[in-house]
C-alpha positions in Angstrom: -18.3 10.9 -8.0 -21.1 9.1 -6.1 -20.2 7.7 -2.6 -21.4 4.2 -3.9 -19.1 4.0 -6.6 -16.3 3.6 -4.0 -18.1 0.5 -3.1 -18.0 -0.9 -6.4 -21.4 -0.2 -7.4 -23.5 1.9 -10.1 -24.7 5.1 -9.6 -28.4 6.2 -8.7 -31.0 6.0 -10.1 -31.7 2.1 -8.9 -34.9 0.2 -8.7 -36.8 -0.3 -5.2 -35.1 -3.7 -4.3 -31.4 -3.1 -5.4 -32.1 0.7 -3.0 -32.6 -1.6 0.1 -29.3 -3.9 -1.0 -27.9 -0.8 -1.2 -28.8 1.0 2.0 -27.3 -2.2 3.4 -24.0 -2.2 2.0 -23.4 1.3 2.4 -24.2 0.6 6.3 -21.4 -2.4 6.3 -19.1 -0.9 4.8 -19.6 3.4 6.3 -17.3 4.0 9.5 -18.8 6.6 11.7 -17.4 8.4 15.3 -13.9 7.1 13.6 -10.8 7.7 15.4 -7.0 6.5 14.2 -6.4 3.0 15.6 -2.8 4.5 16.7 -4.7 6.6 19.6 -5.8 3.5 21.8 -2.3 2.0 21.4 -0.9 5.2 22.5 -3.2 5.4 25.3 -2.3 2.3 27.1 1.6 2.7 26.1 1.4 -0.1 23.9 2.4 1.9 21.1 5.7 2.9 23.0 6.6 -0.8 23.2 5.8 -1.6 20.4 8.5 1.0 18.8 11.6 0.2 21.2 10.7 -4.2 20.2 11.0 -2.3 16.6 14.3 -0.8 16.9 15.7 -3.6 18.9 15.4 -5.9 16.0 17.0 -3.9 13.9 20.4 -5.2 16.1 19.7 -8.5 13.8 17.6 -7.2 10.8 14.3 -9.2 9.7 12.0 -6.3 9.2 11.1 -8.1 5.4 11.7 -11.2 4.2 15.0 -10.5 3.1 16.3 -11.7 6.2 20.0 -9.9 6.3 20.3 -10.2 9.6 22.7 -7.5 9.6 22.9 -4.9 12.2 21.2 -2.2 11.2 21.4 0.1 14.5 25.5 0.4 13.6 24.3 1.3 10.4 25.4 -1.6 8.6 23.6 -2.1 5.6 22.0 -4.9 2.7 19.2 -5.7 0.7 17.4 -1.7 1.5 20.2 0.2 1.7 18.9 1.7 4.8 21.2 1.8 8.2 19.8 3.3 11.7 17.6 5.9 10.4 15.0 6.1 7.4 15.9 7.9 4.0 13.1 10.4 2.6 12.8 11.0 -0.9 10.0 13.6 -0.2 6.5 14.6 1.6 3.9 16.4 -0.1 0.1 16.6 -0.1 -0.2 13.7 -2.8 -3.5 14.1 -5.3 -2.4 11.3 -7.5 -3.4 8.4 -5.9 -6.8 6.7 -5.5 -10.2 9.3 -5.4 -11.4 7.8 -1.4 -7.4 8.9 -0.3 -6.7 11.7 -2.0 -10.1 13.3 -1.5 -10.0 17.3 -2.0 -7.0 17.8 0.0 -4.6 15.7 -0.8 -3.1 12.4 0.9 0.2 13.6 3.3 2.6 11.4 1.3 5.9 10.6 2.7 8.0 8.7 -0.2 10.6 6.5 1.6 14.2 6.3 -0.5 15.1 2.7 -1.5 13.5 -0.5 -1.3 13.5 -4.2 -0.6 12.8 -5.2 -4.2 14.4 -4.2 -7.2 11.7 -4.3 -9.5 13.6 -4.6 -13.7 10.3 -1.9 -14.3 10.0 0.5 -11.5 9.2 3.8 -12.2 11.0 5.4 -9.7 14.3 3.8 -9.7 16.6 6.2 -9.2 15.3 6.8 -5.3 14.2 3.3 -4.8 17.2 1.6 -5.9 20.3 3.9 -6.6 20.2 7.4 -5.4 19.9 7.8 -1.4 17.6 10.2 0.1 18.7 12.5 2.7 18.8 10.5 6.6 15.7 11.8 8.7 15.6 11.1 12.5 12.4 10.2 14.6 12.0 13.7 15.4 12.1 14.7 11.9 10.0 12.1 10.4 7.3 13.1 13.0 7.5 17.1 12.0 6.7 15.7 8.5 3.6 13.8 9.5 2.5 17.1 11.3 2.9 19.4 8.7 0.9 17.2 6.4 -1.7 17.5 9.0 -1.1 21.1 9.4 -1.9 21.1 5.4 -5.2 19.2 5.9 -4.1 16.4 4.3 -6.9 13.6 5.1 -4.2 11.0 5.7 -0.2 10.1 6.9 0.5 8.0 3.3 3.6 5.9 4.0 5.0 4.7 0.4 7.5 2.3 0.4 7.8 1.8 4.1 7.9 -2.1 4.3 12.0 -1.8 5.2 11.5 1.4 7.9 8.7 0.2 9.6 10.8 0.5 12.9 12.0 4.2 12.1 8.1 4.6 11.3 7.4 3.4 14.5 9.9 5.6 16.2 8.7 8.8 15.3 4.8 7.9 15.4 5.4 7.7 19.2 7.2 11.4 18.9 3.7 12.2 16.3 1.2 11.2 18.0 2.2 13.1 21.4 2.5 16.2 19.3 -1.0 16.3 18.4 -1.3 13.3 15.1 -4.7 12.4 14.4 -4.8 11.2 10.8 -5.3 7.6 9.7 -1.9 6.4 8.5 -1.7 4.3 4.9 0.1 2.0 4.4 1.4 1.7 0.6 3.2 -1.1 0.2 4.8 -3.7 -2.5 3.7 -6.5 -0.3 6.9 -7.8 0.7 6.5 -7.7 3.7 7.5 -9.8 6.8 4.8 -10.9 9.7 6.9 -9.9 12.2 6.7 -6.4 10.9 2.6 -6.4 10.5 2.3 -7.8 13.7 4.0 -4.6 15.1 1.6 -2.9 12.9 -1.3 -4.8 14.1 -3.8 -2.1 16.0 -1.5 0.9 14.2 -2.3 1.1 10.2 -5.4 1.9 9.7 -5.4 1.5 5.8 -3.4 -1.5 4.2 -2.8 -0.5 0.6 -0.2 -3.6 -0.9 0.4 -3.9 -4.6 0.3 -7.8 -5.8 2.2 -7.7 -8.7 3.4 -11.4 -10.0 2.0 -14.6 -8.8 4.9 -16.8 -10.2 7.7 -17.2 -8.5 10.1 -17.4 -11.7 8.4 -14.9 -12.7 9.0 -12.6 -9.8 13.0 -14.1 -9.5 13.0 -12.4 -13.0 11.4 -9.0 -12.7 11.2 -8.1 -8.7 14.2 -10.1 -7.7 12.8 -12.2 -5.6 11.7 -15.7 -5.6 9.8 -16.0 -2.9 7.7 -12.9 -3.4 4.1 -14.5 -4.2 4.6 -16.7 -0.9 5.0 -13.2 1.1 2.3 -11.1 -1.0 -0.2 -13.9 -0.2 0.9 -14.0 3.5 0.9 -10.8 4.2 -2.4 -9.7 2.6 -4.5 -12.3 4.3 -3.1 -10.8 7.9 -3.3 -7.1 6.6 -6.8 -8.3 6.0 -7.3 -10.1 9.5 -6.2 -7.0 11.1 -8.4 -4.4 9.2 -10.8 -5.9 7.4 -12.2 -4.6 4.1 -12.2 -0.8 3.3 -14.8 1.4 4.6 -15.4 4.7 4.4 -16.9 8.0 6.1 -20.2 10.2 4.9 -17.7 11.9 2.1 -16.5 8.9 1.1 -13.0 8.9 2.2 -11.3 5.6 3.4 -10.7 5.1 6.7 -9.9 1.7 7.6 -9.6 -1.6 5.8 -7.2 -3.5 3.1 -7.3 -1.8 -0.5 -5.5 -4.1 -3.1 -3.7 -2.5 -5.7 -2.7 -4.8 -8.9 -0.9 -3.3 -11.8 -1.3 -4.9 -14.7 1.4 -5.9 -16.7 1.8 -6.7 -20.9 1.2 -10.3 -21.8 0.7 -11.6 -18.3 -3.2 -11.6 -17.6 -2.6 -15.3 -16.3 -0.7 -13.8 -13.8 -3.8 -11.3 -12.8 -6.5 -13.7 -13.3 -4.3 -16.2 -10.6 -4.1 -12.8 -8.0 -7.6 -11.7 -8.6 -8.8 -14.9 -7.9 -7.0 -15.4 -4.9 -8.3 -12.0 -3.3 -11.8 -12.9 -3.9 -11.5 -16.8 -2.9 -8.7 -16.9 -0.4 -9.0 -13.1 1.1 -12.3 -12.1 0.9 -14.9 -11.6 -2.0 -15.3 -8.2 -0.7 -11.6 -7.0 -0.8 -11.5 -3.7 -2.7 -9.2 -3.8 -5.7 -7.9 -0.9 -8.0 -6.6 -3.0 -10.9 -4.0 -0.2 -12.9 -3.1 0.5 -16.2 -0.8 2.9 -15.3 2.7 0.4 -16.6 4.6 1.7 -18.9 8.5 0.6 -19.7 10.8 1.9 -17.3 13.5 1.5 -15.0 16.1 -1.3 -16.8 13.3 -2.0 -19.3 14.4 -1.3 -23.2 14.3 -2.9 -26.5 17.6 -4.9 -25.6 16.1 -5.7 -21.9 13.3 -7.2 -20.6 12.1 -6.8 -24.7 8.2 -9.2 -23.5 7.4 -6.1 -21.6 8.9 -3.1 -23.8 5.6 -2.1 -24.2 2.6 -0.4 -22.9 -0.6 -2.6 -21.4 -3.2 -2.2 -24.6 -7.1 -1.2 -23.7 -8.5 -4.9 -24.0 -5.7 -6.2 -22.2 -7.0 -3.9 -19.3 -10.7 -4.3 -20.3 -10.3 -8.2 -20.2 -8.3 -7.5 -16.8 -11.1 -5.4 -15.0 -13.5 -8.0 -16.5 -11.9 -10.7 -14.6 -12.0 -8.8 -11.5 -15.8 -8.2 -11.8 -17.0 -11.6 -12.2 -14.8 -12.9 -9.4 -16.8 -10.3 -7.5 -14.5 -8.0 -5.8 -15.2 -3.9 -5.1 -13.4 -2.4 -7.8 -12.0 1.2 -7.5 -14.1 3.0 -10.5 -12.1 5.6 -11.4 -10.8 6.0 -14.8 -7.8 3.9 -16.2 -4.5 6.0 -17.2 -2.0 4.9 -19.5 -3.8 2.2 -22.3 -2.5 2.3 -25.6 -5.6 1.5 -27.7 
């Protein structure tokens, strides 16, 4: 794949004019001499404090917008699920996800258990919602991240981490003294709170929230929670403030910068047309969005449940979608779509 199509853009050959546009944008948006933002915190032993403000508000939980306000450091537990210490599903060299994350060796992606949604269509339900994951303590957590590194992964790929952002937090500190050096990714529903991101300010290097309704009876019905579209919008404007948009090294792999993922959903292209064009007029016109065809019924979805969206997302659904996306102008991830029926 050419490096400019991770900006959005055609591949060579172009004309004289559009080659100097193009030498441009590849300059704004390259990163060079990059190191993690993690490292400067560290230095200065910012990122210490930062951890032990984490854990002390779990004593009165408002990591996300749930609010419990339960006490999470006696392991009590609500909306996650999740007491004192962090549940892992699993950690693996991920080669999955997006082409600028995964690169050739893989994304180091460590899958949180449960969640602070409870998405009708989720596609990993069992971990996210009923099953619990085997406890990991900050010493643990951090031999993860390592061995990822140790793999070559290009990245520490956090999914599902909105609720553990403390325990992430924790063990970073532990990480980052052993030796961490990889830009950490943050993949995340975007249900998130601000008190959370502002811990993270000057630590994530890569934002990478999902936006999926923009209604709010809408997400009452399917995520659970009302106020969802108030927090997505929140939250990706200051994940944008504090990284900007995605840029990338000589090979193309992100580095740093807000990557918007939106998964499309059957008979709801109002819904994308309203997120799109929030990225792109209230975000930036520059934010870089992978719009997904990858839904598919799941989770409590059947013919007796949820029947509107007991299907897959058709191909001019998705093409109408992407088309959307392009003429609000946003950098669009160009890699193909999975999952269409035609």
């Amino acid at each position: 794949m050419p490096w400019s199509a991770n900006l959005g853009l055609p591949a060579a050959p172009f004309p004289f004019g559009v080659k100097i546009m193009l030498t441009s944008l590849l300059s704004t948006y390259r990163v060079t001499n990059f190191e993690p933002a993690y490292l400067a915190l560290h230095r200065t032993g910012e990122l210490l404090k930062r951890a032990e403000a984490a854990l002390a508000s779990l004593h009165d939980c408002h990591v996300c917008p749930r609010d419990c306000g339960v006490d999470r450091l006696v392991d009590k537990t609500a909306a996650c699920k999740t007491g004192r210490y962090a549940q892992v599903a699993s950690y693996f060299p991920h080669f999955g996800e997006e082409d600028c994350l995964r690169g050739w060796k893989g994304s180091g992606t460590i899958f949180f258990g449960m969640c602070n949604l409870r998405c009708v269509f989720c596609q990993n339900a069992d971990i996210s919602q009923f099953e619990r994951s085997p406890e990991v303590g900050p010493l643990e957590l951090a031999a993860m991240m390592l061995e990822l590194q140790d793999m070559s992964c290009h990245n520490s790929y956090f999914v599902t981490p909105e609720h553990v952002v403390p325990q992430v937090l924790e063990a970073l500190v532990v990480a980052v003294e052993a030796g961490l050096r990889l830009p950490i990714v943050y993949n995340t529903s975007a249900y998130d709170s601000l008190e959370s991101l502002h811990l993270l300010d000057g630590v994530v290097d890569i934002y990478m929230p999902d936006f999926k309704f923009w209604d709010s009876a809408l997400s009452l019905r399917y995520l659970k929670a009302k106020d969802y579209a108030e927090a997505a919008r929140r939250t990706i404007k200051e994940m944008y403030r504090q990284v900007g948009p995605l840029k990338f090294d000589q090979k193309g792999l992100a580095k740093r910068g807000v990557l918007v993922r939106h998964l499309v959903m059957p008979g709801f292209l109002d819904e994308t047309r309203q997120i799109l064009h929030f990225l792109a007029e209230e975000v930036a016109p520059d934010t870089y969005v992978n719009v997904m065809a990858q839904y598919y019924p799941a989770g409590k979805v059947s013919a007796d449940k949820y029947v509107e969206i007991n299907r897959n997302v058709t191909t001019p659904e998705y093409e109408t979608a992407v088309q959307i996306a392009r003429e609000a102008g946003l950098r669009l991830d160009e890699r193909q779509p999975r999952g269409c029926w035609q």
